[in-house]
Backbone as ProteinMPNN parsed JSONL, in Angstrom:
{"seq_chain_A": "XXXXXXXXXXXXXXXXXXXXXXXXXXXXXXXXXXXXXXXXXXXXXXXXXXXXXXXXXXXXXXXXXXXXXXXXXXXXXXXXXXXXXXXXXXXXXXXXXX", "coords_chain_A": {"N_chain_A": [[0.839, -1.174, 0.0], [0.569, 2.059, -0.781], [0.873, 4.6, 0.93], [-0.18, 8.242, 1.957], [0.131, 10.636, 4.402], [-0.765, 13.775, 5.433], [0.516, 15.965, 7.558], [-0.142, 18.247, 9.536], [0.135, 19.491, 12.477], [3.128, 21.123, 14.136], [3.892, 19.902, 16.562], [4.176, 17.457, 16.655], [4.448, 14.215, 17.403], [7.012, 11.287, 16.456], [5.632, 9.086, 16.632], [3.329, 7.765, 16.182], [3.7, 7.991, 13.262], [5.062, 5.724, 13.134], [3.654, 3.421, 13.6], [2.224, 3.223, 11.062], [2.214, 1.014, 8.333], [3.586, 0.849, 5.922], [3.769, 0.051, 1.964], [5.012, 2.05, 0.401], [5.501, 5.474, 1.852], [4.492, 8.759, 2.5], [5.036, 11.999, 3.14], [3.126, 14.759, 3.534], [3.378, 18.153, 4.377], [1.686, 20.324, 5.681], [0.142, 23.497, 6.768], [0.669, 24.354, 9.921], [2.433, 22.594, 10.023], [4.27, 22.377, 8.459], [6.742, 23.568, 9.921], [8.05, 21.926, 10.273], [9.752, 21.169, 8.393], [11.095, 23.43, 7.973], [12.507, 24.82, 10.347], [14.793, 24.447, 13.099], [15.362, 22.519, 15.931], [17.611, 23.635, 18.566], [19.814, 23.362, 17.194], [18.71, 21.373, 15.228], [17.222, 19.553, 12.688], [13.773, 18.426, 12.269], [12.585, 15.317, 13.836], [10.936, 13.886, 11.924], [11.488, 14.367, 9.62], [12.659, 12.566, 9.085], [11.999, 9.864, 8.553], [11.11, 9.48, 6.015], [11.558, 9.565, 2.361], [9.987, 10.622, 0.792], [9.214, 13.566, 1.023], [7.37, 16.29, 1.173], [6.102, 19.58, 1.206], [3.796, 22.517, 1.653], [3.722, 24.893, -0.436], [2.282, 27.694, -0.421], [1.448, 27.608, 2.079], [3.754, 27.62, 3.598], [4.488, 30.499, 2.451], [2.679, 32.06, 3.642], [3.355, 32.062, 6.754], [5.331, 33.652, 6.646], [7.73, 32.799, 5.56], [9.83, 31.48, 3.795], [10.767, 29.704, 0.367], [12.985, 28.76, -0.166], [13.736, 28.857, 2.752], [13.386, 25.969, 3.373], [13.77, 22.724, 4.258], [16.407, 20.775, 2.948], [15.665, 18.198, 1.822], [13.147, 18.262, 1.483], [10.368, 18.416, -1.023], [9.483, 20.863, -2.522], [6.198, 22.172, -2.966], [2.519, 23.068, -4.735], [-0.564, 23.542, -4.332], [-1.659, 22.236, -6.663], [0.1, 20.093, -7.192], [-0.298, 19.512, -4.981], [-2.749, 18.076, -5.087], [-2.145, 15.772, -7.435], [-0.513, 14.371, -5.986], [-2.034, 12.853, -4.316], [-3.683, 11.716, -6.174], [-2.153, 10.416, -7.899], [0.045, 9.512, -6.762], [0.144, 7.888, -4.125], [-2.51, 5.612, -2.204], [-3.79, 5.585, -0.521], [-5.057, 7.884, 1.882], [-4.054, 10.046, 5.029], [-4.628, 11.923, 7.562], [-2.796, 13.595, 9.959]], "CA_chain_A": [[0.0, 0.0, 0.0], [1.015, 3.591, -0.914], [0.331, 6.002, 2.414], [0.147, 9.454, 1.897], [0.003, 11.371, 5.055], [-0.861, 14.86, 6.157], [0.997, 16.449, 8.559], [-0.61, 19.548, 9.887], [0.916, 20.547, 13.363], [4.108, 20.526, 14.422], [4.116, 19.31, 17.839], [3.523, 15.659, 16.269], [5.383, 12.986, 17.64], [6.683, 10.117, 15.38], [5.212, 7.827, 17.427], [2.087, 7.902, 14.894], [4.455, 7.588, 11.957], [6.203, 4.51, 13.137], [2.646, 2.386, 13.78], [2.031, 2.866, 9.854], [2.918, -0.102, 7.977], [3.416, 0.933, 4.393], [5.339, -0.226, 1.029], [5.754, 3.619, -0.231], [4.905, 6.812, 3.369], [4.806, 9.852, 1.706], [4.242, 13.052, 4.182], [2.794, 16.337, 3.229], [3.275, 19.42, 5.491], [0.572, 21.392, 5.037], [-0.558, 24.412, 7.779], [1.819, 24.218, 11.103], [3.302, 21.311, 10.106], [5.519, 22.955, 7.502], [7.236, 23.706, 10.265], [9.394, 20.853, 10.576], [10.75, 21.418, 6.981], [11.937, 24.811, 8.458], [12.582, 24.716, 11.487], [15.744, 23.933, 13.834], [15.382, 23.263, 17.638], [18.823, 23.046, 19.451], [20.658, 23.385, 15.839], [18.809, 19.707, 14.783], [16.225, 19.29, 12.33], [12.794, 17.581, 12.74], [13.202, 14.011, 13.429], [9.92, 13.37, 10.994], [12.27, 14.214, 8.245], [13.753, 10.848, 8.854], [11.058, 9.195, 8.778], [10.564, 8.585, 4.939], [12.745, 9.826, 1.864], [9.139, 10.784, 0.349], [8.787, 14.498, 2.546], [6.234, 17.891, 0.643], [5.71, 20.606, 2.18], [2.87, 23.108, 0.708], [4.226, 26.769, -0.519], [1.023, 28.589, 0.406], [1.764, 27.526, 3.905], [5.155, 27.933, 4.023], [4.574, 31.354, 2.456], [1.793, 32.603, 4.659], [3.692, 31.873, 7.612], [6.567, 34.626, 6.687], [8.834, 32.21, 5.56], [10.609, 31.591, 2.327], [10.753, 28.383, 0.026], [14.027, 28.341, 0.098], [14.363, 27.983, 3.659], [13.129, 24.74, 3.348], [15.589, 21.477, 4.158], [16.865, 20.425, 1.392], [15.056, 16.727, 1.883], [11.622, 18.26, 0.996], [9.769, 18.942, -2.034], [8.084, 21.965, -1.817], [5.153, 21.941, -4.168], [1.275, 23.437, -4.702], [-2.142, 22.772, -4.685], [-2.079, 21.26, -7.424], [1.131, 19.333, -6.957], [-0.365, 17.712, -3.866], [-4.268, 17.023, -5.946], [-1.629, 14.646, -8.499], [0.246, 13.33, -5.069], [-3.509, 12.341, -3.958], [-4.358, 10.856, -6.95], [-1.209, 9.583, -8.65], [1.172, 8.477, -5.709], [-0.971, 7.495, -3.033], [-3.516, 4.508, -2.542], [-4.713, 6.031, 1.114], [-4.476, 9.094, 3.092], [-4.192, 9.905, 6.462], [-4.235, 13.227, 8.144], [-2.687, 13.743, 11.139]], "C_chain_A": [[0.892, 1.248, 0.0], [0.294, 4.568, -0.092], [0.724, 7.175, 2.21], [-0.748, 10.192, 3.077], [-0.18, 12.827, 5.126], [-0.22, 15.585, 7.377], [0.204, 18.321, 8.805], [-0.118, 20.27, 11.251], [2.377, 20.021, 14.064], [5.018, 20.163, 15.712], [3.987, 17.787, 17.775], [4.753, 14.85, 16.7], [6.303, 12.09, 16.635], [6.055, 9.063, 15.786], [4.298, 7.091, 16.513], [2.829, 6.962, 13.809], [4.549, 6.038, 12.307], [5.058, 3.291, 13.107], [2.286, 2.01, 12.242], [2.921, 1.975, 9.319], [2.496, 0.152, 6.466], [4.486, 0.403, 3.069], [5.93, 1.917, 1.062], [4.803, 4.591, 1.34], [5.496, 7.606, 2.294], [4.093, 10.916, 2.661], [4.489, 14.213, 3.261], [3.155, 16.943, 4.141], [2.397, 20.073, 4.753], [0.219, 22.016, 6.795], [0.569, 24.12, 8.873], [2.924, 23.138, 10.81], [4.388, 21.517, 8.734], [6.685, 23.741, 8.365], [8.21, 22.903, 10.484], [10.312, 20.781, 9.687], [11.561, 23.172, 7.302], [12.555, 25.647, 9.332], [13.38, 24.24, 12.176], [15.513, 24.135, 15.371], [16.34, 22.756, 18.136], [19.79, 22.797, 18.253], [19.779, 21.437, 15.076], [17.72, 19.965, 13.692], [15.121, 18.369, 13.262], [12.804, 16.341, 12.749], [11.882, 13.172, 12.325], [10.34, 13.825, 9.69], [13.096, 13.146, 7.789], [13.051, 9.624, 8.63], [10.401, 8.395, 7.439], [11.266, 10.019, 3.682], [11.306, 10.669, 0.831], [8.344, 12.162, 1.36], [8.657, 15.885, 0.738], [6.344, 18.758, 1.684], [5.129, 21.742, 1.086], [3.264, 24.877, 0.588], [3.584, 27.55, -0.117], [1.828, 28.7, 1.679], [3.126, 27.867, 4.009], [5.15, 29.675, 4.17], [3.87, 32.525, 3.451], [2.684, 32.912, 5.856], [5.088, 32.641, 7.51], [7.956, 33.751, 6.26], [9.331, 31.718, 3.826], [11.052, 30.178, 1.359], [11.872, 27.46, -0.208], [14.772, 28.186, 1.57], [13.646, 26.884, 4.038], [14.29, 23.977, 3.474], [15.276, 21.145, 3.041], [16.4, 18.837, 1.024], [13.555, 16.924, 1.535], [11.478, 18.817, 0.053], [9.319, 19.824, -1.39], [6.93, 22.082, -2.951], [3.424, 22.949, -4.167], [0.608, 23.209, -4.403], [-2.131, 21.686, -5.488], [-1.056, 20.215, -7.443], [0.454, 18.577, -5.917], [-1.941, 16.89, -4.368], [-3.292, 15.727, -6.469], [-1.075, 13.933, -7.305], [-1.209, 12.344, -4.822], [-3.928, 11.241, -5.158], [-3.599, 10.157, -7.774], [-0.615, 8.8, -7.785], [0.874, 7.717, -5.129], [-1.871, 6.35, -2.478], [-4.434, 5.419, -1.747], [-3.865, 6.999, 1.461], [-4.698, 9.167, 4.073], [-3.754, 11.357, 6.603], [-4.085, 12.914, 9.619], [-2.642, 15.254, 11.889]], "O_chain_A": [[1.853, 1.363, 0.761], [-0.706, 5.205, -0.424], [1.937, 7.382, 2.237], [-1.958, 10.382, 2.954], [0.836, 13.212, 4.547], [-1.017, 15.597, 8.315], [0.25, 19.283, 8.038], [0.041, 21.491, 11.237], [2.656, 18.875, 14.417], [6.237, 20.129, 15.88], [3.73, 17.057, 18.732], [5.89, 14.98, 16.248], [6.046, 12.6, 15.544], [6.021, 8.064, 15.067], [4.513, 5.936, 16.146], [2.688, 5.767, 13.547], [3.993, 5.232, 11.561], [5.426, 2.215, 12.636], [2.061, 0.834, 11.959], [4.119, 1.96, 9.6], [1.449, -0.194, 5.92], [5.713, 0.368, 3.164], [6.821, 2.605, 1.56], [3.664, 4.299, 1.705], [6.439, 7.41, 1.527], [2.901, 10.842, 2.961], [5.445, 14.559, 2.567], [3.365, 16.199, 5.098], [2.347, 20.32, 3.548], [0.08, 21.291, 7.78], [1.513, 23.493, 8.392], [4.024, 22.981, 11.339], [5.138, 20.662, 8.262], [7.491, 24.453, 7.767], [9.278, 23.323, 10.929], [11.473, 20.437, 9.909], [12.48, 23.725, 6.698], [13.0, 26.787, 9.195], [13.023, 23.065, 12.262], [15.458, 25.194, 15.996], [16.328, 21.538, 18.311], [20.62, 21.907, 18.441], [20.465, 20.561, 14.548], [17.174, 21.016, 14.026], [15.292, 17.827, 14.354], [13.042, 15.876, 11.634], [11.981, 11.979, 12.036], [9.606, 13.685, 8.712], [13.801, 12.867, 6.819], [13.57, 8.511, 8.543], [9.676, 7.401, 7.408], [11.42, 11.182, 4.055], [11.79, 11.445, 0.007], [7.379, 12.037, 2.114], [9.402, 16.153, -0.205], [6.654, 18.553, 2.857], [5.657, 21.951, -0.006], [3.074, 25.778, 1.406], [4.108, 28.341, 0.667], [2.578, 29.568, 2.125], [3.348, 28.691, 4.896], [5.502, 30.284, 5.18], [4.384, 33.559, 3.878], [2.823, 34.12, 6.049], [5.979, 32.272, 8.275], [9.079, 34.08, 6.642], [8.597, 31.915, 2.858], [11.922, 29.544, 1.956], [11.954, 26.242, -0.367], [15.876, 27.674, 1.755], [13.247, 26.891, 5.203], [15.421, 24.241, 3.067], [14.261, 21.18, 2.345], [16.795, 18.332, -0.027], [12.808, 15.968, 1.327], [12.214, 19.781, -0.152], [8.884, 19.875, -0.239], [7.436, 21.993, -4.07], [3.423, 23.668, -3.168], [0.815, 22.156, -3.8], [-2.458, 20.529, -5.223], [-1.568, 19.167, -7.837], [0.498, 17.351, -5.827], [-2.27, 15.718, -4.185], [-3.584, 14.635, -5.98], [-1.099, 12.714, -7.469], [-1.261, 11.174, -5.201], [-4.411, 10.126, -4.957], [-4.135, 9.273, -8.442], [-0.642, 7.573, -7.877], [1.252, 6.586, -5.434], [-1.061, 6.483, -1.561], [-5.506, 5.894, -2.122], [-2.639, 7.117, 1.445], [-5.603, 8.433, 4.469], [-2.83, 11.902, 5.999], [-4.845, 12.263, 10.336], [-2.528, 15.334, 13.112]]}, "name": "protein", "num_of_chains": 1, "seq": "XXXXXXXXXXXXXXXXXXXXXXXXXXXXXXXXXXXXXXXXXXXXXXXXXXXXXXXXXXXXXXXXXXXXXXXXXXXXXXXXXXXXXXXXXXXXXXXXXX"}
């Protein structure tokens, strides 16, 4: 199965992550949770960037939130609307928002 997640805030554990049992995890950031693609606490990244080699994060949101698409880590796509409709319906089997 192809899992395409949601990430929306970025107080999320991996704990979540790690219970999914997928061939292909593919996480979005979308709304708070584009914070982990931009975000350093204690000089480290987010450890839900380790989590699957398949990491979005949604430009709107990034941009809204005063922040710039290039400071994104360099491990995430950053992509659109419509970039994440084709993730939904091309990549995907099932989604999951968290």
């Amino acid at each position: 199965m192809k899992l395409g997640v949601f990430v929306s805030d970025f107080t999320l554990t991996t704990d979540t992550l790690e219970r999914f049992k997928a061939d292909k995890l593919g996480i979005i950031l979308v709304q708070n949770g584009v914070y982990h693609a931009t975000t350093k606490e204690n000089g480290k990244a987010s450890s839900l960037l380790d989590k699957t080699p398949n990491l979005y994060a949604l430009s709107e949101d990034i941009q809204i939130r005063g922040m710039k698409d290039a400071d994104v880590d360099k491990r995430v796509k950053v992509v659109n609307y419509s970039d994440v409709v084709d993730l939904i319906f091309n990549e995907y089997d099932k989604i999951a928002w968290l």
